[in-house]
N, C-alpha and C positions, 0 to 999 in steps of 0.2 A: 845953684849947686853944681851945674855942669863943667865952669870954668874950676871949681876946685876941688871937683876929684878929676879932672883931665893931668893934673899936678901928680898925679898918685899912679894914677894907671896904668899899668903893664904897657909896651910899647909893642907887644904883642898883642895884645885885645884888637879887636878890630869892627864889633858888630854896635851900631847907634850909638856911633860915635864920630863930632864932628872930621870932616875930611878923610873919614875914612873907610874903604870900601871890602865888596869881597873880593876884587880886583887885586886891592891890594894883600889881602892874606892870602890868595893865592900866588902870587909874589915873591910870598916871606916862604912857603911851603916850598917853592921852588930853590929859592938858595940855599935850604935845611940840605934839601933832596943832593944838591950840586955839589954840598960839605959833605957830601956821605950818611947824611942820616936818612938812610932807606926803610925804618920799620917805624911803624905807626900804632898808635896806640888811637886808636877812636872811640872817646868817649860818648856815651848814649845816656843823657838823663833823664830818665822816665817821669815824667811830668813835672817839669823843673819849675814852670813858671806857679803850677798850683800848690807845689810842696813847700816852696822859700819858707822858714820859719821868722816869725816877725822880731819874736824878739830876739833873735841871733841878729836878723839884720838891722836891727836898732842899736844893737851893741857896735855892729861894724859902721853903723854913721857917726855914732857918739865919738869915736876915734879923730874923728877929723872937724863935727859939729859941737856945740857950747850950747848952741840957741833953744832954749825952754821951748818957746810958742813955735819954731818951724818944727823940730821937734816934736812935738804935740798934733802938728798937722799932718805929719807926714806918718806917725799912727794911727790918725782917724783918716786917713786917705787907706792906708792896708785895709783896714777893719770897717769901712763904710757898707761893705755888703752888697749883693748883686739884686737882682727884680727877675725870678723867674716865672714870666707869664704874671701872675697879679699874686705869687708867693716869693715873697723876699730872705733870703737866704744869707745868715752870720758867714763873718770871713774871716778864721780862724787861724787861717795860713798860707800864704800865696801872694801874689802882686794882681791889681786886679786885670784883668785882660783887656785892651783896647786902652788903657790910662794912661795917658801922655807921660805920669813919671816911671810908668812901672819899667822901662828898657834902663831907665841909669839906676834903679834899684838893683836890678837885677845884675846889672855888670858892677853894682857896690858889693852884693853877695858873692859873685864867683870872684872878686877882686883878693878874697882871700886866698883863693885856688893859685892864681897867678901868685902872689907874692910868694907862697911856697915854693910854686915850682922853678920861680926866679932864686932862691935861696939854695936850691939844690943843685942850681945852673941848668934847669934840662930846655932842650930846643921846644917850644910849645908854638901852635897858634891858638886864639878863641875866640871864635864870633861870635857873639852870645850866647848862648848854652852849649854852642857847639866847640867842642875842645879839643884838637887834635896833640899828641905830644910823642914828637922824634927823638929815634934811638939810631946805632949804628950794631942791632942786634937782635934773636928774640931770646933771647935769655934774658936780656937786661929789659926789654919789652915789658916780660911777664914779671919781671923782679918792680918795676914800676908802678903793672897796671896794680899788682896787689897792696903795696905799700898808696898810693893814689886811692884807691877806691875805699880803705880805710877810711883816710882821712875828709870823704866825700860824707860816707854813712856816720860814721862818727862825731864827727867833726862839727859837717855842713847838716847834718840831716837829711839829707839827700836820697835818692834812690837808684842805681845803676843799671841799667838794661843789660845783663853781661849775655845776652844771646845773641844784639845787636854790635857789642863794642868788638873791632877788629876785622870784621867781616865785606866792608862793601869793596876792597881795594883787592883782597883774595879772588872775590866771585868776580870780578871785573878783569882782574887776570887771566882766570881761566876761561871766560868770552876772546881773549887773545887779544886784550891792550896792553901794550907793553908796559913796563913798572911805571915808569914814569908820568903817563899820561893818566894811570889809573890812581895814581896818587891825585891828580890836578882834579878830574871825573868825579872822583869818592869826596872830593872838597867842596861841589858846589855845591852852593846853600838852595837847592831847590825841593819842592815835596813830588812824593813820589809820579803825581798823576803829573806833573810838568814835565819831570828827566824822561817819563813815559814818552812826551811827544817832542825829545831835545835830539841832537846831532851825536849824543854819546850813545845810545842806543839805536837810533839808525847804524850807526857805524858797527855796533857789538852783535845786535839782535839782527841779524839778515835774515833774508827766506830761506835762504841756504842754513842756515845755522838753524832755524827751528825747524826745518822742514827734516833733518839729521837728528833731533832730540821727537821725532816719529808726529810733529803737528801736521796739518792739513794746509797746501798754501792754498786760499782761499779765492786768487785770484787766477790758479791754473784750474779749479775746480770748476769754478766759474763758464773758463773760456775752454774748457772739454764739453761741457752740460750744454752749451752754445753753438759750438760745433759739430757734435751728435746728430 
């Protein structure tokens, strides 16, 4: 299947998918940023991989598939069901987690996202659920994210984190990275306990900085307690 939806796919997509990396959608975010589109729209989809509706996403393979029996396997691979502990649980909706096919399912479902927002011409990257889409405004911003989120809930069936979308590139800001790098920073695909121990927060988070937001530096505490 992989060779013919790679035929289809936004050339902006960019997560599990062959040769292609987060290297490179950070990249592609960097010559949006160089063209002038400096405002970001940062999508948050609140449990994307357990919400996918199946039979939406069955509609969207039937577009491009014919085949009855792969067809047929590839809704009894949705619907096979998890094993929790020695209680087994129906799979009603969702891609299953750890499943070798569930990453190109999942980029066949937001694939509908991209074709739109290729239709409308707007700057987008998406690494697998994560979607960022450039503007050169926050007018036009908010005039996106509401038309966009529609078509998310609506649409896709989807669910929006809107307390999460737009925010990590602002608070990064105001830590004093400049715009630019806070755009590259807020891009990478890491979870929170990793960026916790990465070079973007060494760099934002100093002793100096939280020791001014009234913390305790723990290692001058230390070596006063030692010195006494």
């Amino acid at each position: 299947m992989t060779p013919m939806f790679e035929n289809v796919f936004s050339d902006n997509s960019f997560g599990f998918r062959p040769n292609r990396s987060a290297h490179d959608a950070i990249k592609r975010v960097t010559e949006f940023y160089d063209q002038g589109y400096h405002v970001v729209i940062d999508l948050d989809l609140k449990s994307y991989f357990d919400t996918v509706n199946h039979d939406l996403l069955m509609k969207f393979i039937k577009q491009y598939i014919d085949d009855e029996w792969l067809l047929r396997m590839i809704r009894k691979f949705l619907t096979s069901g998890v094993m929790d502990g020695q209680l087994f649980q129906k799979s009603e909706k969702g891609t299953p987690q750890g499943g070798n096919l569930s990453p190109l399912l999942a980029n066949i479902y937001l694939n509908e996202l991209d074709k739109l927002l290729m239709s409308r011409g707007h700057k987008f990257v998406r690494y697998d659920d994560d979607c960022n889409i450039y503007v050169k405004s926050k007018q036009a911003g908010y005039r996106v994210l509401e038309s966009i989120s529609k078509f998310l809930e609506k649409d896709l069936k989807l669910t929006i984190n809107r307390k999460k979308t737009k925010t990590r590139i602002r608070n990064l800001m105001k830590l004093g990275i400049p715009k630019n790098q806070a755009w590259i920073f807020a891009n990478i695909r890491k979870g929170y306990w990793r960026t916790a121990h990465s070079k973007t927060l060494l760099y934002t988070l100093t002793n100096r900085k939280l020791e001014s937001l009234g913390l305790i530096n723990m290692s001058k505490k230390l070596e006063s307690i030692q010195n006494a």
